[in-house]
N, C-alpha and C positions, 0 to 999 in steps of 0.2 A: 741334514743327515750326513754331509759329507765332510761339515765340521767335526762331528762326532767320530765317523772312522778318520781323520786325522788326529784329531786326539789321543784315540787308542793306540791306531799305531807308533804314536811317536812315545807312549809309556812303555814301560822297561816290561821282561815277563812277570817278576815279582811286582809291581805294581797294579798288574792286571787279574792275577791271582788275588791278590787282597781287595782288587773291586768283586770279583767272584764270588769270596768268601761272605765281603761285609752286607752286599746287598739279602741275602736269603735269612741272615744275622739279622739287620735290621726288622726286615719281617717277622721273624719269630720272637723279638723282643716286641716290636708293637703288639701280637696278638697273645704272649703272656702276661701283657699289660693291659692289656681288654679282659681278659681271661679274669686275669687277679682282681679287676673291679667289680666284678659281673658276682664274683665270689663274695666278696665285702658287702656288698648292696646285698646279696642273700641272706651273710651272716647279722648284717644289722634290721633285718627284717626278724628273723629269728629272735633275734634279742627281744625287740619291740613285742613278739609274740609270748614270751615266754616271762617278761614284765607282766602283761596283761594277763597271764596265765595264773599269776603269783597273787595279782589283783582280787582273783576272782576266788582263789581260797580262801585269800582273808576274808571277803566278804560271806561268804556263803559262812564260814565256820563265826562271823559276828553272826548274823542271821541265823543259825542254832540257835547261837547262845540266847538272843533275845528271844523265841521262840520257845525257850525250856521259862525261863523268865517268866513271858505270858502266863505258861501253865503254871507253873509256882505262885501267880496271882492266884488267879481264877480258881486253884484249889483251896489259898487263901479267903479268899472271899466267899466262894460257895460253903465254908465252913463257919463264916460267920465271925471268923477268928477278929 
């Protein structure tokens, strides 16, 4: 510890001011860097969901269409045609 108040005292005032500044800086840069991943890992889960989302119209709107299909047999066929 006593290495450390020698240190400091032996830095200039402007050099102490910019240890002041840069440490509170550093932390608010690591935690908008947390922040901004936390956001990405959101946005790419979103994506994932809204792929799957895309998935399931196609399918359903295939699934009509075979579904009109069937009856378009079967009123074929129950007609004898």
């Amino acid at each position: 510890m006593n290495i450390l108040r020698q240190w400091l005292s032996s830095l200039a005032l402007r050099n102490k001011l910019l240890l002041l500044l840069f440490l509170p800086m550093l932390m608010l840069m690591t935690l908008s860097v947390n922040l901004l991943h936390e956001e990405y890992d959101d946005y790419q889960k979103l994506e994932g969901i809204a792929l799957g989302n895309d998935f399931f119209v196609l399918t359903g709107s295939l699934l009509n269409s075979l579904q009109k299909e069937r009856g378009l047999s079967a009123g074929f066929l129950a007609s004898l045609g």
